[in-house]
MARMIMI-763220 format. One record per residue (C-alpha): x, y, z; residue in three letters. Coordinates in pm, whole numbers, padded with zeros to 5 digits, always signed. Layout:
<nodes>
XYZALA/...
</nodes>
This chain:
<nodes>
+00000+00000+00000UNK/+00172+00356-00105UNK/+00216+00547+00173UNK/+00104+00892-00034UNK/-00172+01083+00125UNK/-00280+01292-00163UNK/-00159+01360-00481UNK/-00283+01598-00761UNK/-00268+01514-01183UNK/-00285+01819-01384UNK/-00504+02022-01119UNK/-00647+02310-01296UNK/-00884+02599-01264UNK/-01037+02901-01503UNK/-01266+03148-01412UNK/-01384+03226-01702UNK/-01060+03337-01919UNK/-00848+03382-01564UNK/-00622+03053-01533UNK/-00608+03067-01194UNK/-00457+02720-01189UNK/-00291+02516-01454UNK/-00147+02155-01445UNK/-00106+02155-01018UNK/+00117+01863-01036UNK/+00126+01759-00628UNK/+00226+01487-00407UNK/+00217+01490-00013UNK/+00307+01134+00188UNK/+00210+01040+00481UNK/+00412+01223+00788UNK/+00508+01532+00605UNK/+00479+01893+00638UNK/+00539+02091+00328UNK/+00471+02455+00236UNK/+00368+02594-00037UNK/+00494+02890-00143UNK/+00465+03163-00409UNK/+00359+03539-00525UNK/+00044+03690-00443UNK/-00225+03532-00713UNK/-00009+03251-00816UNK/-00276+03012-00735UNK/-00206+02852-00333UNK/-00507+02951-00210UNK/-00704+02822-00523UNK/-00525+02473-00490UNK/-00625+02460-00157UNK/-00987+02541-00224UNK/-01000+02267-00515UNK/-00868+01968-00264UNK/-01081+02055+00023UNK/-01397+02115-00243UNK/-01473+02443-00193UNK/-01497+02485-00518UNK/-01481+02210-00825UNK/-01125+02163-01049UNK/-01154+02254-01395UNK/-00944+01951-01505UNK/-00733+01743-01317UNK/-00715+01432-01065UNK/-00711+01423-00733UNK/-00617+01122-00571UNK/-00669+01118-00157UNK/-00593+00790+00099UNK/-00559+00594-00244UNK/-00887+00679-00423UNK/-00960+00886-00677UNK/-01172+01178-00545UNK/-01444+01446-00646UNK/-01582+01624-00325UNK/-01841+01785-00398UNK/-01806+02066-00109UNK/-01603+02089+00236UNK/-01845+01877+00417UNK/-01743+01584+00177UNK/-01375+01668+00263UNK/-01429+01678+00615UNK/-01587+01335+00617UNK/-01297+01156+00419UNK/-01065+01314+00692UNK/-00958+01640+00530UNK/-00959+01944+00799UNK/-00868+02308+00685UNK/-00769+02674+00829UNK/-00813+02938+00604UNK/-00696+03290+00597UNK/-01093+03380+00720UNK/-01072+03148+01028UNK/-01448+03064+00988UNK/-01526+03152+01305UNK/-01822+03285+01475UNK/-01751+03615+01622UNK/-02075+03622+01899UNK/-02011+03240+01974UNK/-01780+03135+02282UNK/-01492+02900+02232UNK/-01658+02559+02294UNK/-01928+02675+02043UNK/-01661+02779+01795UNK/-01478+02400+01838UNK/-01780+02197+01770UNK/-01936+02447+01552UNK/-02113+02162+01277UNK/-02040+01883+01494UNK/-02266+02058+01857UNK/-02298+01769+02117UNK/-02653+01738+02213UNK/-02855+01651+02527UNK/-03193+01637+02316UNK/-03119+01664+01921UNK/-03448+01723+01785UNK/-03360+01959+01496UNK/-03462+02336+01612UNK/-03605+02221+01962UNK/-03292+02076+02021UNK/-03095+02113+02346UNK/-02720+02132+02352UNK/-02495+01960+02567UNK/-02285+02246+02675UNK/-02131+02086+02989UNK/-01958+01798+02741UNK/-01866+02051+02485UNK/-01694+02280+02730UNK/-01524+01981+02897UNK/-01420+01832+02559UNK/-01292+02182+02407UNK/-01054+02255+02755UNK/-00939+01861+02693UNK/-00858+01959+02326UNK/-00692+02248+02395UNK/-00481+02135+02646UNK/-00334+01867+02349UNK/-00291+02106+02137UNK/-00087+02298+02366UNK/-00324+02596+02288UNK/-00440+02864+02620UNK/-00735+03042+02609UNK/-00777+03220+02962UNK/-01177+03245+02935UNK/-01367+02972+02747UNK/-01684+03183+02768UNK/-01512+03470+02635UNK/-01685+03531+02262UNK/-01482+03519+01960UNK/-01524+03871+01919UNK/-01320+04024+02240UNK/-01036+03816+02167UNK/-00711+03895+01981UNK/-00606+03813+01680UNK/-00369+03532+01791UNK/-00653+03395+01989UNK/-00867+03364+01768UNK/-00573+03181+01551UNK/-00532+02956+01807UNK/-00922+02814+01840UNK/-00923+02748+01461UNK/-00603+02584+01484UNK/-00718+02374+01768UNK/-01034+02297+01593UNK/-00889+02147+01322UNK/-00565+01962+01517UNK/-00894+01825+01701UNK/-01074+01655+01435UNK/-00839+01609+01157UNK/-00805+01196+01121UNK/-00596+01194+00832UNK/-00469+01588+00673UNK/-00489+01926+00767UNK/-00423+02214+00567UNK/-00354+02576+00626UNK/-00411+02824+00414UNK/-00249+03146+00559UNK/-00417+03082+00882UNK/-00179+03418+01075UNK/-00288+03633+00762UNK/-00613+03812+00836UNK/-00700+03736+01184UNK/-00628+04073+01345UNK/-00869+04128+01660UNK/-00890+04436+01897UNK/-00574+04582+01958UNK/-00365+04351+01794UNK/-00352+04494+01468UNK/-00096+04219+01309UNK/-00289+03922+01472UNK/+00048+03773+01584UNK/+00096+03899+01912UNK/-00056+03676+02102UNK/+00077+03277+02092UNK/-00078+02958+02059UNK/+00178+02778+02275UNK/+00233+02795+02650UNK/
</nodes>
């Protein structure tokens, strides 16, 4: 059994006449950490989107945990074990930190769709677990999204997605946009202890 996580054939995208991508040739085994790196619109963030299907290739093969693949959106991803930070964090600014964790995966007391009652106790005891493996320290759980910096707020998606990868995760200039108040770079404040 090859021992290559994912691997790309020709990945390509257009938007319209824009060749955003063209002929992503990519291979990633299992254990490594590689970076991608390049100019500003030379196509990492749109490589990034096509393998976690955000959006749909153009042309081209991608090949993930040995099968041929065609997600058709980032739920699909997330279910073959594919986990991703982007540059927007997806986070919820008016949400605390155990509702930003399990935000699409909520742990419920009573799950009956909108009359549904969340289990906050397990998702507050299972976000301070998760943090503390990924090394990450958030002072106030029930602090909102909002009033934290911008390395904070780095720090839960990171955690998010160290917690429930299974087989990849990807980052896709996760220190780039997340300034918060007062921290105008978003790197002043550090994930680590």
């Amino acid at each position: 059994m090859s021992d290559i996580i994912i691997k790309t054939e020709g990945l390509t995208k257009y938007y319209g006449g824009v060749h955003a991508l063209e002929n992503a040739n990519f291979e990633l085994r299992k254990g490594e950490h590689v970076a991608i790196m390049g100019d500003n619109g030379a196509g990492k963030s749109t490589f990034v989107r096509q393998i976690t299907g955000v959006e749909q290739p153009t042309r081209g093969k991608i090949v993930f945990d040995g099968q041929e693949v065609s997600f058709r959106g980032p739920l699909d991803a997330r279910e073959a074990g594919i986990e991703a930070v982007f540059q927007t964090l997806a986070l919820a600014d008016d949400l605390d930190v155990p509702s930003n964790l399990f935000l699409g995966r909520e742990k419920f007391l009573i799950n009956l769709g909108p009359f549904s009652i969340l289990d906050r106790k397990a998702m507050r005891e299972a976000t301070r677990k998760a943090l503390e493996r990924t090394a990450v320290k958030i002072p106030n759980l029930s602090n909102t999204i909002r009033h934290m910096s911008g390395g904070q707020r780095q720090c839960v998606a990171i955690a998010r997605t160290a917690t429930f990868a299974s087989k990849l995760i990807i980052m896709d200039e996760p220190t780039g946009g997340a300034g918060g108040p007062g921290d105008g770079s978003g790197l002043r404040t550090s994930c680590a202890r």
